[in-house]
Backbone as CSV, one residue per row, in Angstrom:
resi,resn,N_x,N_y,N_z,CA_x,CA_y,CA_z,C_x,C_y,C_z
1,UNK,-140.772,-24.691,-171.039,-139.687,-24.924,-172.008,-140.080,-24.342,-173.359
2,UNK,-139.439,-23.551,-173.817,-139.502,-22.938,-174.995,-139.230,-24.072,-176.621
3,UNK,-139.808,-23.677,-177.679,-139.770,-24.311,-178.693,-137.830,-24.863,-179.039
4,UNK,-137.335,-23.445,-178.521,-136.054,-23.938,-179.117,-135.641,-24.959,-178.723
5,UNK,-135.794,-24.286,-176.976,-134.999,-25.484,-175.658,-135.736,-26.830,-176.195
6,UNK,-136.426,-27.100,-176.637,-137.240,-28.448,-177.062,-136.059,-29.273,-178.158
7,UNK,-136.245,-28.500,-179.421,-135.360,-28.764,-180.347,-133.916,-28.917,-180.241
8,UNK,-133.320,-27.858,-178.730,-132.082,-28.373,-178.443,-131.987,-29.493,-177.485
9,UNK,-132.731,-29.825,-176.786,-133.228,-31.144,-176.103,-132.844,-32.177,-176.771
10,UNK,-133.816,-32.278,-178.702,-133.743,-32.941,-179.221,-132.265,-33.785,-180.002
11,UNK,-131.652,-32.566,-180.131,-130.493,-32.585,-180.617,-129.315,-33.460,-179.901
12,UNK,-129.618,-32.657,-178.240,-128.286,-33.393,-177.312,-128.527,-34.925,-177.329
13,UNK,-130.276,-35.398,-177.647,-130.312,-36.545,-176.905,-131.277,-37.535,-177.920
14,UNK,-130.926,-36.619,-179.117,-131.325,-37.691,-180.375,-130.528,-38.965,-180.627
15,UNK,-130.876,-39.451,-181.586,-130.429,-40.736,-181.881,-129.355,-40.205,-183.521
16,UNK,-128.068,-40.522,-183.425,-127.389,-40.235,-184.627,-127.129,-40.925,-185.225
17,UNK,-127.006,-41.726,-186.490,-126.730,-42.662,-187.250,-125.448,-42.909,-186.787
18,UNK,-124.731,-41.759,-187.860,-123.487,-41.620,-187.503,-122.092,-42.354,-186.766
19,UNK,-123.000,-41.863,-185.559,-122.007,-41.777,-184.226,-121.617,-43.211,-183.816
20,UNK,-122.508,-44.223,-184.351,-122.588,-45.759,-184.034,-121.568,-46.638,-184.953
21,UNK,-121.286,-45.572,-186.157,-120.009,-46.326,-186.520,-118.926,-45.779,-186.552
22,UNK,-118.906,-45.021,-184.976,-117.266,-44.441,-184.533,-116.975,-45.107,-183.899
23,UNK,-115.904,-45.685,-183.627,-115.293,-46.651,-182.929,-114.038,-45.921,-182.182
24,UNK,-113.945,-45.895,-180.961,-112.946,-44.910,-180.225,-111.938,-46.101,-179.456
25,UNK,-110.478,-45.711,-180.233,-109.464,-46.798,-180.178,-108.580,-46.199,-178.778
26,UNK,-107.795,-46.772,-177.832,-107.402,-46.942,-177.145,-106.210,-47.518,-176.938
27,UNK,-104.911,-46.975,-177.243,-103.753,-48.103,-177.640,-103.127,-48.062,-176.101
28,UNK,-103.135,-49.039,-175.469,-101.976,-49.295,-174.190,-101.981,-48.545,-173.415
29,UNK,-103.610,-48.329,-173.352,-103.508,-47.254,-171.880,-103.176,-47.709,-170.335
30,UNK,-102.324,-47.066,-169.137,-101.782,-47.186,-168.591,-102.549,-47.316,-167.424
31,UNK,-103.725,-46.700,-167.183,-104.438,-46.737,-165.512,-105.553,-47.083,-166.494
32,UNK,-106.415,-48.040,-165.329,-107.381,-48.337,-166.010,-108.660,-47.729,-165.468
33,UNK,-108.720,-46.517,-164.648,-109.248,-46.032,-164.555,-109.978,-44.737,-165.560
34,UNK,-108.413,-44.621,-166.334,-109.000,-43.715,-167.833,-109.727,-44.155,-168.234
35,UNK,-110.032,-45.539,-168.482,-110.574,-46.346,-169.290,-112.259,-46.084,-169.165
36,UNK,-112.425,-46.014,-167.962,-113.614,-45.410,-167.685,-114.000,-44.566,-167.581
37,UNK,-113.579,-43.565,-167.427,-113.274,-41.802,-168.056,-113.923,-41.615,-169.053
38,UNK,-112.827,-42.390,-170.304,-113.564,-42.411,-171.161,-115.083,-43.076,-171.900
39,UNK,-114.837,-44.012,-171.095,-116.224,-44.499,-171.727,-117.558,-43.807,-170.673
40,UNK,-117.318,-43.282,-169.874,-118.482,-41.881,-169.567,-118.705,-40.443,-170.495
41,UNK,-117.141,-39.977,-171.075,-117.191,-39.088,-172.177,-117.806,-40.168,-172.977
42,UNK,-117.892,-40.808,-173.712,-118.568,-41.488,-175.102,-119.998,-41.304,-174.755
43,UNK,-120.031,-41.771,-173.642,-121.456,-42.606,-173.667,-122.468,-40.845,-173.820
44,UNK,-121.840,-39.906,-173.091,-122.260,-38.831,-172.992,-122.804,-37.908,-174.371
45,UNK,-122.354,-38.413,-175.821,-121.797,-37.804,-176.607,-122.408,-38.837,-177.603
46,UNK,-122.849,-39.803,-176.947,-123.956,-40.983,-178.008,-122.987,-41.906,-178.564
47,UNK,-121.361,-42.270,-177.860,-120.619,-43.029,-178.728,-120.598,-44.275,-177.549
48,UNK,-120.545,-45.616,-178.654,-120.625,-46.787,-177.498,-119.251,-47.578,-178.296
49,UNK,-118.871,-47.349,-179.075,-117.537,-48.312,-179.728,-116.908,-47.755,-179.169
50,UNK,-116.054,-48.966,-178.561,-114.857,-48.770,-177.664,-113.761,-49.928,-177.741
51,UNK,-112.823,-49.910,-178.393,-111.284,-51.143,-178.975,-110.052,-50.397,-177.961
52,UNK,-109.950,-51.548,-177.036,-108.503,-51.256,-176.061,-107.950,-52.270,-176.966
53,UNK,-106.641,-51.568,-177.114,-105.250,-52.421,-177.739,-104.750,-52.391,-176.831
54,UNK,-104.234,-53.879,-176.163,-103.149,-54.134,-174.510,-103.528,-53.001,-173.765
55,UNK,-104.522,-53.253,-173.346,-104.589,-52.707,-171.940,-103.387,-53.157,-170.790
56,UNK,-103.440,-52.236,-170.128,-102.211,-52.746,-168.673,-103.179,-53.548,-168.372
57,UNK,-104.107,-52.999,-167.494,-105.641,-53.833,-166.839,-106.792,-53.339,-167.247
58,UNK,-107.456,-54.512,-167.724,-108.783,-54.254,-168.037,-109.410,-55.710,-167.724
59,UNK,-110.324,-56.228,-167.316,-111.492,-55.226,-167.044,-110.882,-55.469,-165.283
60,UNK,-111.579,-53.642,-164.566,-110.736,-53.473,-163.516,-111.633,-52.805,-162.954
61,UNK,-111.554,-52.937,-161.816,-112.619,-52.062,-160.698,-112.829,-50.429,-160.687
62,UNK,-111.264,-50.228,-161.017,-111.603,-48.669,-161.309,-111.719,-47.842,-162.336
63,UNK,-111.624,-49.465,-163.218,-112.394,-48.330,-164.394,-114.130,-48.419,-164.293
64,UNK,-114.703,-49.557,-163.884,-116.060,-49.390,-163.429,-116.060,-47.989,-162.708
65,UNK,-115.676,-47.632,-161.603,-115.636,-46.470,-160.824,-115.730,-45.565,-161.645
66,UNK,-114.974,-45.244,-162.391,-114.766,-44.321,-162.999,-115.439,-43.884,-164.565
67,UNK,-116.705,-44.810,-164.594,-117.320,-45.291,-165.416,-118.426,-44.137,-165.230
68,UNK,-118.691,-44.010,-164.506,-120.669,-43.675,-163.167,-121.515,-43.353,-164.072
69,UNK,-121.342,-44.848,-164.379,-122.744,-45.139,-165.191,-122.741,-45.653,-166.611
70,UNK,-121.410,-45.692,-167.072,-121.289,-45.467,-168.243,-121.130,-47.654,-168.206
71,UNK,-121.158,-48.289,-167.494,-120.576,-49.339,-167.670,-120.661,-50.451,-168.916
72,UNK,-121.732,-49.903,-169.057,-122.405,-50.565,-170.431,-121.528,-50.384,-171.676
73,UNK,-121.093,-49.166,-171.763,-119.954,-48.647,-172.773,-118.476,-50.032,-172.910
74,UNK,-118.175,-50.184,-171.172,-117.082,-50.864,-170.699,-117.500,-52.446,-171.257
75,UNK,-119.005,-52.714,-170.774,-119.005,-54.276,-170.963,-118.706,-54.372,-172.377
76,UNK,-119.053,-53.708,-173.140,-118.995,-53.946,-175.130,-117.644,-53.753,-175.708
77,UNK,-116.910,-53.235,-174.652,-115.535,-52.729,-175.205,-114.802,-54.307,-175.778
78,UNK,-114.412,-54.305,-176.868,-113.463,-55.031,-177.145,-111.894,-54.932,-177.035
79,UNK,-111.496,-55.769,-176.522,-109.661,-55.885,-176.311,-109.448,-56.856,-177.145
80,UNK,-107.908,-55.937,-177.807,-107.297,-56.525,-179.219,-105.765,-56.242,-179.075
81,UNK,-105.312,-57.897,-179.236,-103.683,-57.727,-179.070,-103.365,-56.726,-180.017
82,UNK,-103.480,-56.192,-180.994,-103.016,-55.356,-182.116,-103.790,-54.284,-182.587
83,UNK,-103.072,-53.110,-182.835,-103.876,-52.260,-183.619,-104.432,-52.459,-185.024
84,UNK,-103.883,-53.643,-185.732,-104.505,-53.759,-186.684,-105.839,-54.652,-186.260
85,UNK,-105.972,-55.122,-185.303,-107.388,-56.202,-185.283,-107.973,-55.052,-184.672
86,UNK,-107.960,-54.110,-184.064,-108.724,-52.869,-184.010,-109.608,-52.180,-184.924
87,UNK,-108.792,-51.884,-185.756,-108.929,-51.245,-187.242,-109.980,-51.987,-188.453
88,UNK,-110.056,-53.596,-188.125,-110.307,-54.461,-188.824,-111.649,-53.776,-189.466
89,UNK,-111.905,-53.479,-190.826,-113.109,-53.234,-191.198,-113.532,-51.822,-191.603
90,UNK,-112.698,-50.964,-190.569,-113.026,-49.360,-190.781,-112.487,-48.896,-192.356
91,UNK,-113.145,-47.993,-192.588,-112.705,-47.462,-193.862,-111.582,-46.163,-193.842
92,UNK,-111.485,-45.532,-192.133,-110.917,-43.998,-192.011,-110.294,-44.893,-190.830
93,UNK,-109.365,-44.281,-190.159,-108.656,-44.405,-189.368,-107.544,-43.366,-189.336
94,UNK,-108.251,-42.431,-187.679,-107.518,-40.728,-187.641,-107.354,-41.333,-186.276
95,UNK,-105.622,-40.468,-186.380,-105.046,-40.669,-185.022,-104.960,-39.017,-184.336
96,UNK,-105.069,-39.021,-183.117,-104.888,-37.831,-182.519,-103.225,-37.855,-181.863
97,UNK,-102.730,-36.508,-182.100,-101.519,-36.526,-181.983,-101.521,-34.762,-181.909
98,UNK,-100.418,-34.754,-180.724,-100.053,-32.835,-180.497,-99.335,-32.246,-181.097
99,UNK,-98.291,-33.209,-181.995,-97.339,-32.575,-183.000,-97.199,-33.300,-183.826
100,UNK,-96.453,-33.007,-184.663,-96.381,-33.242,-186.449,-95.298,-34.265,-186.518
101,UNK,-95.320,-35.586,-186.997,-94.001,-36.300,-187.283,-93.458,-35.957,-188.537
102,UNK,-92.097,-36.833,-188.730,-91.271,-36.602,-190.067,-91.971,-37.353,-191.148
103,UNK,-92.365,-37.097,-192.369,-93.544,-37.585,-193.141,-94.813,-38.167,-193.035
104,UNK,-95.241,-37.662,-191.545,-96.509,-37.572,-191.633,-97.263,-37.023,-192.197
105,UNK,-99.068,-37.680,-192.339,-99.993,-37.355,-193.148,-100.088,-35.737,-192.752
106,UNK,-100.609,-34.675,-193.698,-101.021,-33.623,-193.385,-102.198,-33.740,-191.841
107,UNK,-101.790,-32.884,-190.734,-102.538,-33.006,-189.815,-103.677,-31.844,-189.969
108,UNK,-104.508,-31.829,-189.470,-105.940,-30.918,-189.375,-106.033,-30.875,-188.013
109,UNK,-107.018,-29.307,-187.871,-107.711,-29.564,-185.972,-108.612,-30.312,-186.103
110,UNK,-109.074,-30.420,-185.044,-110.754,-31.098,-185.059,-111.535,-31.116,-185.569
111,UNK,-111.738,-28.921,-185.386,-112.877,-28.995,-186.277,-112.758,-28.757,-187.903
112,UNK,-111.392,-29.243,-188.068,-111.493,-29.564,-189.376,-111.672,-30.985,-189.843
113,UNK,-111.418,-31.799,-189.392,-111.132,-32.985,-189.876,-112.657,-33.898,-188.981
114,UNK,-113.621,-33.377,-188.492,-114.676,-33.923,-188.046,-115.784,-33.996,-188.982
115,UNK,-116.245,-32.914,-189.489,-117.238,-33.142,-191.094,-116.795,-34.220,-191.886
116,UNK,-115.672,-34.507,-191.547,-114.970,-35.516,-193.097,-115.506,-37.111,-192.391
117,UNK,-114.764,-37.207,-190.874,-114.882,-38.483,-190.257,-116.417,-38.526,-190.235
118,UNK,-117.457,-38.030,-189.975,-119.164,-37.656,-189.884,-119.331,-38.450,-190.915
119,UNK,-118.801,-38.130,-192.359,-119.312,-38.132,-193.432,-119.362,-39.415,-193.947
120,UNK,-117.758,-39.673,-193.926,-117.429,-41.495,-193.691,-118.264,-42.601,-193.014
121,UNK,-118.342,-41.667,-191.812,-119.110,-42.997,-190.702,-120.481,-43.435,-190.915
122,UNK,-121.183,-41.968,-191.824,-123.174,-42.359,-192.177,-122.411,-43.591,-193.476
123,UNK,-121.534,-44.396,-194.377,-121.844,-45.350,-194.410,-120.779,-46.639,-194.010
124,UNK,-120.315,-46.278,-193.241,-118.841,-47.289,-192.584,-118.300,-47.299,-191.295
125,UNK,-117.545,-48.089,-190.906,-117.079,-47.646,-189.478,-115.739,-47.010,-189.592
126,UNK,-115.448,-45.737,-188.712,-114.324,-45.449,-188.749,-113.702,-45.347,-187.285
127,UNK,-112.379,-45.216,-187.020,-111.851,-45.628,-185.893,-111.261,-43.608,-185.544
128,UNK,-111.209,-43.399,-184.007,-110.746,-42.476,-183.718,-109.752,-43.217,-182.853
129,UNK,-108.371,-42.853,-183.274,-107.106,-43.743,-182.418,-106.413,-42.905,-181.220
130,UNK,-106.023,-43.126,-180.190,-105.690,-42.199,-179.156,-104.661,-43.245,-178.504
131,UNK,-103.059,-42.538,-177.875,-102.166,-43.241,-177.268,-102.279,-43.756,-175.958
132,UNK,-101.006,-43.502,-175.839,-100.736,-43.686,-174.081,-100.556,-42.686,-173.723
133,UNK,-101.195,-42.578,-172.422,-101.317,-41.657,-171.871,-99.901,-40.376,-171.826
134,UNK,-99.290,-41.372,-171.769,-97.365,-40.428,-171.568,-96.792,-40.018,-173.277
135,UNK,-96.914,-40.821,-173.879,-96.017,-40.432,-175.220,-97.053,-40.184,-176.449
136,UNK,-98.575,-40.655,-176.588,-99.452,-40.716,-177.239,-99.175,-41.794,-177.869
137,UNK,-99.702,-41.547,-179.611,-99.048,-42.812,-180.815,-97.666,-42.488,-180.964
138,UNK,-97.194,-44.175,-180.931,-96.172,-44.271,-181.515,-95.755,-43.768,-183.438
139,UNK,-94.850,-43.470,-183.819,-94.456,-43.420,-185.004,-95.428,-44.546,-186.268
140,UNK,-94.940,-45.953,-185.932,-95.674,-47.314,-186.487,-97.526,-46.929,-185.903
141,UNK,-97.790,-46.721,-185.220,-99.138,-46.438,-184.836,-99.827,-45.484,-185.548
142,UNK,-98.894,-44.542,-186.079,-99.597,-43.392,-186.848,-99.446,-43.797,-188.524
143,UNK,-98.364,-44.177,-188.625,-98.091,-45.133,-190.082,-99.731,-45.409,-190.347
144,UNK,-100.535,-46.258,-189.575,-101.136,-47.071,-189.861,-102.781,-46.097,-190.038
145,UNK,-102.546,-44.850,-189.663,-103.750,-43.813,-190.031,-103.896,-43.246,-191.285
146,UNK,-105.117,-42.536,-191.849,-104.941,-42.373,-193.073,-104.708,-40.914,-192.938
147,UNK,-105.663,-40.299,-191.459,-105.703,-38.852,-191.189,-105.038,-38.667,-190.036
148,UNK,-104.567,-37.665,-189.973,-103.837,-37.541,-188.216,-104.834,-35.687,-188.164
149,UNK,-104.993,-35.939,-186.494,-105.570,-34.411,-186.138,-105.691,-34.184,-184.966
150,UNK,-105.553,-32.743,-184.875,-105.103,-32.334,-183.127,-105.981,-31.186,-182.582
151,UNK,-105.974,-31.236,-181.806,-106.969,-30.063,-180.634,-106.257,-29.261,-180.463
152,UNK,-106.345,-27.714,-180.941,-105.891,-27.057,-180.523,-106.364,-26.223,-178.457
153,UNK,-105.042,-26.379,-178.322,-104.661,-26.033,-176.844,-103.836,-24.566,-176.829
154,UNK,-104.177,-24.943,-175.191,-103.194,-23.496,-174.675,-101.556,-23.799,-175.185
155,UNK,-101.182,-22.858,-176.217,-99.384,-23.536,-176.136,-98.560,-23.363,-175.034
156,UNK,-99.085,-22.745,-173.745,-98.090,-22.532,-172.600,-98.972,-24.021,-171.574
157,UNK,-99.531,-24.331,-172.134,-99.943,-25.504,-171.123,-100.682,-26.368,-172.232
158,UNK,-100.178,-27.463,-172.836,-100.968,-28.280,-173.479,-101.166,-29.437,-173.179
159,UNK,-101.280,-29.955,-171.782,-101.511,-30.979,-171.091,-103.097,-30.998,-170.666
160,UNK,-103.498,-31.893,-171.945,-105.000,-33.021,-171.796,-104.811,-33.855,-171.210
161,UNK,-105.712,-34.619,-170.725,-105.844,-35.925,-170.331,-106.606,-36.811,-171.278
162,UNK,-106.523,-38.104,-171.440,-107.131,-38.943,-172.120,-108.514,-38.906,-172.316
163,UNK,-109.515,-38.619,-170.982,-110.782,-38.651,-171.439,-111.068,-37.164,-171.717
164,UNK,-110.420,-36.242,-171.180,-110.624,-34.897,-171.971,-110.623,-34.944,-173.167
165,UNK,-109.610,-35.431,-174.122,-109.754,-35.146,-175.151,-110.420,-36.327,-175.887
166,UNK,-110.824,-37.538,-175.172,-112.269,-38.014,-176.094,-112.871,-37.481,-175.985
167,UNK,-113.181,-36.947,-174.635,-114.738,-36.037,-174.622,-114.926,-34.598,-175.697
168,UNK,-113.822,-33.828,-176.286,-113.973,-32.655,-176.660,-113.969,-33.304,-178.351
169,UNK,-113.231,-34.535,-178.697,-113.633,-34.886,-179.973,-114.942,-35.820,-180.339
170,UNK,-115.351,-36.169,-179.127,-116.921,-36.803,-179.304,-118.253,-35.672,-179.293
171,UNK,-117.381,-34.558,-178.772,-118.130,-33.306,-178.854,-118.367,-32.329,-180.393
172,UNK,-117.430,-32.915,-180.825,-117.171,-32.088,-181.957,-117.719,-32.824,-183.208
173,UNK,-117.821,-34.590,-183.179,-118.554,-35.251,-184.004,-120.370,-35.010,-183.814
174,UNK,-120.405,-34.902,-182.514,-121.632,-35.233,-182.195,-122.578,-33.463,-182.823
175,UNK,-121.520,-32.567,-183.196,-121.833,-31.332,-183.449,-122.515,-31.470,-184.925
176,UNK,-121.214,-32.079,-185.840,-121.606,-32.420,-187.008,-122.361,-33.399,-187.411
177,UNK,-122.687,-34.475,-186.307,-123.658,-35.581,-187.332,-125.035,-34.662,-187.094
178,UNK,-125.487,-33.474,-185.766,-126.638,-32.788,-186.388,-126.605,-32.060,-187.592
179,UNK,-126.246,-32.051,-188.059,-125.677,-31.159,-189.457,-125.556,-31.651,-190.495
180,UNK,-125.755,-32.510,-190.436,-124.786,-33.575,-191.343,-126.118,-34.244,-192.460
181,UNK,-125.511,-34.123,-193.567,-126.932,-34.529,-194.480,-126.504,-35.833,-195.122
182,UNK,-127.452,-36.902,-195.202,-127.012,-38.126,-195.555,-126.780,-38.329,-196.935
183,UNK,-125.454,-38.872,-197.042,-125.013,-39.460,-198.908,-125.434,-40.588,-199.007
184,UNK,-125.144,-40.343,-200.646,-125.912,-41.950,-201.089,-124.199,-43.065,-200.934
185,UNK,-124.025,-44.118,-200.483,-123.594,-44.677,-200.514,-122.051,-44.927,-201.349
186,UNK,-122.742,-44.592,-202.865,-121.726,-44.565,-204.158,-120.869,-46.214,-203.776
187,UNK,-119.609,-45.945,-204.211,-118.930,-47.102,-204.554,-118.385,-46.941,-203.016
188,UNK,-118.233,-48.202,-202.339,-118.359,-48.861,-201.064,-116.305,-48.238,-201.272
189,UNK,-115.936,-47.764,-199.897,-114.748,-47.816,-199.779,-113.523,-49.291,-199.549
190,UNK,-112.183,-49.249,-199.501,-111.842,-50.098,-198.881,-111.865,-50.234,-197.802
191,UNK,-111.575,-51.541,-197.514,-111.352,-51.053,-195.219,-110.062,-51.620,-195.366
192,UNK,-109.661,-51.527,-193.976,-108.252,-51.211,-193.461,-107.716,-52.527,-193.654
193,UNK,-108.084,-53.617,-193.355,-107.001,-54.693,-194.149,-106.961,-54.838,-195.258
194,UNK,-107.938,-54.422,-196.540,-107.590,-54.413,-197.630,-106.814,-53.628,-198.395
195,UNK,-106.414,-52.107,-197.965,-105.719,-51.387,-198.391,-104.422,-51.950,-197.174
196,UNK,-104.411,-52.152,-196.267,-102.958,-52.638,-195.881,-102.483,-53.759,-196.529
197,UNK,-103.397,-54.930,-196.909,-102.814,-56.287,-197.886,-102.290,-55.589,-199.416
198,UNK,-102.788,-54.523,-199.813,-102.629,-53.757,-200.895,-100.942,-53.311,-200.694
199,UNK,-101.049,-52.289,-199.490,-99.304,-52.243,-199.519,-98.566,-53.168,-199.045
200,UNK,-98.587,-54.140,-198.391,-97.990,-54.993,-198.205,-97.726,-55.590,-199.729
201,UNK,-98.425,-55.699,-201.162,-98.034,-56.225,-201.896,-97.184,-55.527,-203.196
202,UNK,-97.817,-54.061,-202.705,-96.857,-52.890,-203.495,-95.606,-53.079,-202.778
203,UNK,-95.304,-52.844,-201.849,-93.939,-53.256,-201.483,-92.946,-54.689,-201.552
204,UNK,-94.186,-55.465,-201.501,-92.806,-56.235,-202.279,-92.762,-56.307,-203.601
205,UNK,-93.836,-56.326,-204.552,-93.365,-55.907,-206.048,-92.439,-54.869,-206.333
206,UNK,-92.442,-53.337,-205.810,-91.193,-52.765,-205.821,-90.034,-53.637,-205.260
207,UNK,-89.895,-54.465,-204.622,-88.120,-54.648,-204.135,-88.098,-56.128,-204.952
208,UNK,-89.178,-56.568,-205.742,-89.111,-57.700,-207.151,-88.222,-56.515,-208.145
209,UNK,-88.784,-55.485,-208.528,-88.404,-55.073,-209.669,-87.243,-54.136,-209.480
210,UNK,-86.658,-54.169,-207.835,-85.853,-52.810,-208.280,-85.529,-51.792,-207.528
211,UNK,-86.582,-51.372,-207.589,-87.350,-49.790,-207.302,-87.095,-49.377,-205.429
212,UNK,-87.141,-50.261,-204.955,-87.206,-50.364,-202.974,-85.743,-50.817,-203.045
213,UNK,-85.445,-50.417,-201.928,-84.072,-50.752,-201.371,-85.099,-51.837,-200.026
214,UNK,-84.818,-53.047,-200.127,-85.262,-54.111,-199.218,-84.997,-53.571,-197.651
215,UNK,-83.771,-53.412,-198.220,-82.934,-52.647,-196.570,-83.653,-51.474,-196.115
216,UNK,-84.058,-50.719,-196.527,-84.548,-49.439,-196.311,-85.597,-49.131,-196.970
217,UNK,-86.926,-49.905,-196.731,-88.208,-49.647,-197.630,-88.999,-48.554,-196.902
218,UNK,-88.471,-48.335,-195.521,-89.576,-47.687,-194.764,-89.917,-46.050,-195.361
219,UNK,-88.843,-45.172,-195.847,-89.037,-44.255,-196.064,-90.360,-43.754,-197.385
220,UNK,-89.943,-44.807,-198.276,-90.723,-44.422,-199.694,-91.930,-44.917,-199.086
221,UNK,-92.311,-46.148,-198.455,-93.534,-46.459,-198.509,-94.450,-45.808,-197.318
222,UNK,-93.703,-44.881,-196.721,-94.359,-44.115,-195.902,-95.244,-43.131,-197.051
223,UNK,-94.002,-42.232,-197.896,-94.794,-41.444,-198.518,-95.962,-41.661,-199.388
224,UNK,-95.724,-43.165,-200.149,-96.747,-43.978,-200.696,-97.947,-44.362,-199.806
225,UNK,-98.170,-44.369,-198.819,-99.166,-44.869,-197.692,-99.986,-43.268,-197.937
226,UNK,-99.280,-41.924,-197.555,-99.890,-41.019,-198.103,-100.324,-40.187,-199.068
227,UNK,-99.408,-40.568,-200.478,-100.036,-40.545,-201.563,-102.026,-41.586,-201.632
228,UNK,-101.724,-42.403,-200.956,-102.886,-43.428,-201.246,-103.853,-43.070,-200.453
229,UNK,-103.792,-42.744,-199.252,-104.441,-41.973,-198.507,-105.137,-41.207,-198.758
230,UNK,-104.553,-40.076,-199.047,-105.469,-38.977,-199.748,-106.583,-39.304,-200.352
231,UNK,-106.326,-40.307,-201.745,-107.435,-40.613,-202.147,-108.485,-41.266,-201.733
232,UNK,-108.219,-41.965,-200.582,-109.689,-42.705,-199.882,-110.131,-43.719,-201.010
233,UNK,-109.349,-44.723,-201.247,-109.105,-45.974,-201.867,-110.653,-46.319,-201.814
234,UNK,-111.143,-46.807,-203.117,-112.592,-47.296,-203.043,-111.883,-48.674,-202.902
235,UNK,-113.187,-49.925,-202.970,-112.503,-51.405,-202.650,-112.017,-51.766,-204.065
236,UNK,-112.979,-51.427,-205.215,-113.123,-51.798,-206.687,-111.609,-51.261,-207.000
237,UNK,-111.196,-50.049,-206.592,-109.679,-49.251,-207.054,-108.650,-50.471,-206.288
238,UNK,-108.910,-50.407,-205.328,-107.719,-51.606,-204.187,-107.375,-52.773,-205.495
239,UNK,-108.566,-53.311,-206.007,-109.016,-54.509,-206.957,-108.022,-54.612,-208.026
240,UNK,-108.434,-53.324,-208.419,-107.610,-52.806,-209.458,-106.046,-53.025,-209.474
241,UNK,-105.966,-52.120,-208.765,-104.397,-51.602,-208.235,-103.723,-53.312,-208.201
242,UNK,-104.246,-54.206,-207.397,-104.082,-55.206,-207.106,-103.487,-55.942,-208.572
243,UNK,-104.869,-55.969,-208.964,-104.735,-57.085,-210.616,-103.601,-56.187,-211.066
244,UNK,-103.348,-55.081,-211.209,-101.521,-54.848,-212.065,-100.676,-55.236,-211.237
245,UNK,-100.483,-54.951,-210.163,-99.595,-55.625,-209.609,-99.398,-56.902,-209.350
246,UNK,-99.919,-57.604,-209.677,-100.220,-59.064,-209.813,-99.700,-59.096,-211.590
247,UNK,-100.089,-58.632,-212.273,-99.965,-58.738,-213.702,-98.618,-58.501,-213.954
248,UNK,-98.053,-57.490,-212.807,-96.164,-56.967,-213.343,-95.749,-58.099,-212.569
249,UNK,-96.576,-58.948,-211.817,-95.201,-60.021,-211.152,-95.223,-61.025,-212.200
250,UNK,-96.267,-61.541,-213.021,-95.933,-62.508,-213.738,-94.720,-62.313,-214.860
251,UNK,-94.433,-61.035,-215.040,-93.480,-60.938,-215.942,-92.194,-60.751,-215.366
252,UNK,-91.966,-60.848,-213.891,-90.693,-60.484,-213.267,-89.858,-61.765,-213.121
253,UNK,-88.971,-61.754,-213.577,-87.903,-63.244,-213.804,-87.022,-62.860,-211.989
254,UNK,-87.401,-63.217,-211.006,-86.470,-63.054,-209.517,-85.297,-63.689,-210.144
């Protein structure tokens, strides 16, 4: 074995910081044999977080089967009635999706939007979200991401399968956490229920003062979800943001 083959040895089957606070989400997958699919792509690729939201069936014989070997991945998996108890804690939350919705976040490929999730995860957990097998994320499912990003495919055939495309985006993290040079910490981000309790309270202070149509809030606060986004909300800013909006309700006469 040559010096390199050594060092690439090292690489496939090092230990990554990283990779341990990716958490690979699972919304309502349909055979539960994917289920184990995927958690053989993870395990392959150094990823062991694994969040099923409503599984049809889990835990199920063929997703063990379909595991070979990986089962260990399966026993740790957590199942969560909701995508938000999924999410609970992460600071990023990127959904994979093949096309572009109506005010959705700017989408990226992979290998664009993988240095960024790398970068996040050396100090937080972040979630990689993936549908059902037939329709992917729903509309409300992607709402709830900060990044959306897609694999580019054949356009005369763009039919993946579920653990294909964990496996080619656990491939593509696992590229960059060798690469990947560690930051200092800085100011701790928010996580995902605190910037969602955040809009949940921007929205109703807009329809206190005015500004929201009650009836029809969904549109503006979509675009507001990605105005906020972008910036990657520290917790201290959430804080912030918070205390004025708290400060404009005391002066609002309902």
């Amino acid at each position: 074995m040559t010096v390199n083959e050594q060092d690439s040895g090292a690489i496939l089957h090092g230990k990554h910081a990283a990779l341990e606070n990716v958490r690979v989400v699972l919304s309502h997958t349909s055979h539960p044999g994917n289920i184990g699919a995927v958690a053989r792509a993870m395990k392959t690729m150094g990823l062991s977080q694994l969040y099923l939201v409503n599984p049809r069936r889990f835990p199920d014989a063929a997703a063990d089967a379909m595991a070979s070997g990986a089962t260990d991945v399966l026993a740790g998996a957590r199942v969560c009635d909701s995508l938000d108890e999924a999410l609970q804690g992460t600071v990023l939350a990127v959904g994979l999706t093949a096309r572009r919705r109506d005010l959705s976040h700017p989408m990226l490929s992979l290998r664009e939007a993988a240095p960024q999730i790398v970068a996040k995860a050396a100090n937080a957990p972040v979630a990689l979200i993936f549908g059902t097998e037939m329709s992917g994320l729903s509309n409300a499912e992607l709402e709830k991401c900060q990044q959306l990003m897609t694999i580019p495919v054949n356009p005369e055939y763009g039919s993946l399968n579920l653990a294909a495309a964990v496996q080619v985006a656990a491939y593509e993290l696992r590229l960059c956490s060798v690469d990947a040079v560690p930051v200092p910490d800085g100011f701790p981000l928010a996580a995902f229920e605190e910037v969602d309790q955040f809009y949940a309270h921007l929205e109703q202070t807009l329809i206190r003062i005015g500004f929201l149509d009650p009836k029809h809030p969904k549109r503006l606060m979509t675009r507001l979800r990605r105005l906020f986004a972008r910036a990657g909300l520290e917790k201290e800013e959430v804080n912030i943001l918070r205390g004025i909006l708290k400060a404009a309700g005391q002066q609002i006469v309902d």
